[in-house]
N, C-alpha and C positions, 0 to 999 in steps of 0.2 A: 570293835564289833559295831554295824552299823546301827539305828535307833530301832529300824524293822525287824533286823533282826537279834535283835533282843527283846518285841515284841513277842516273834513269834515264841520264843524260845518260852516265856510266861505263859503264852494264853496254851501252849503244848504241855507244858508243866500244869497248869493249872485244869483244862479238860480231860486230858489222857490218865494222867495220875493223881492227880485228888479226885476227878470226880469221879472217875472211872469210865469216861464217855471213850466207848470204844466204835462209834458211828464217828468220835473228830479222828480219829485214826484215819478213815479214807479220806476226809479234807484237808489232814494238814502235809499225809507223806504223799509224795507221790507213785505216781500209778508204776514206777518200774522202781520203786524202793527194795532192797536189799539186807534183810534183816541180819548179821553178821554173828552176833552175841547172842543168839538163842540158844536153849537146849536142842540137843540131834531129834531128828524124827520129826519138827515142824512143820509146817507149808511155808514157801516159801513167800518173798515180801508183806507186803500189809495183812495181808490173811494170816500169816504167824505171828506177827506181832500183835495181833488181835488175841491169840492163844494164849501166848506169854504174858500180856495184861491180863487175861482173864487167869491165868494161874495165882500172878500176884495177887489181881484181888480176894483170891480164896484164901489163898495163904496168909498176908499180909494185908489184913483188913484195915487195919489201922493205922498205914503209914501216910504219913504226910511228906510230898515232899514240898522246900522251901528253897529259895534260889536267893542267897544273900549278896551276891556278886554277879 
């Protein structure tokens, strides 16, 4: 994997899901992104993945995640 990206992959890890910034959602996926693994009844791309994080964070307030590799 190249150095970029394995940047991105942190600062994605690190915005999206620990902070819960769900405005780096439209900066980091892109604009014809295709959310696959959601639950049924979503909006489709960035907009449902915006849902889906806002689900976790209600539910799973307290998850950290940590990227050891």
């Amino acid at each position: 994997m190249s150095e970029e990206n394995k940047a991105f992959i942190l600062r994605f890890v690190a915005e999206v899901w620990n902070k819960g910034s769900l405005d780096a959602i439209d900066e980091l996926l892109a604009p014809d992104f295709t959310f696959h693994s959601g639950p049924d009844g979503l909006p489709p791309g960035r907009e449902g993945y915006k849902v889906y994080m806002g689900m976790n964070q209600n539910t799973l307030s307290d998850l950290e995640m940590r990227v050891e590799d």
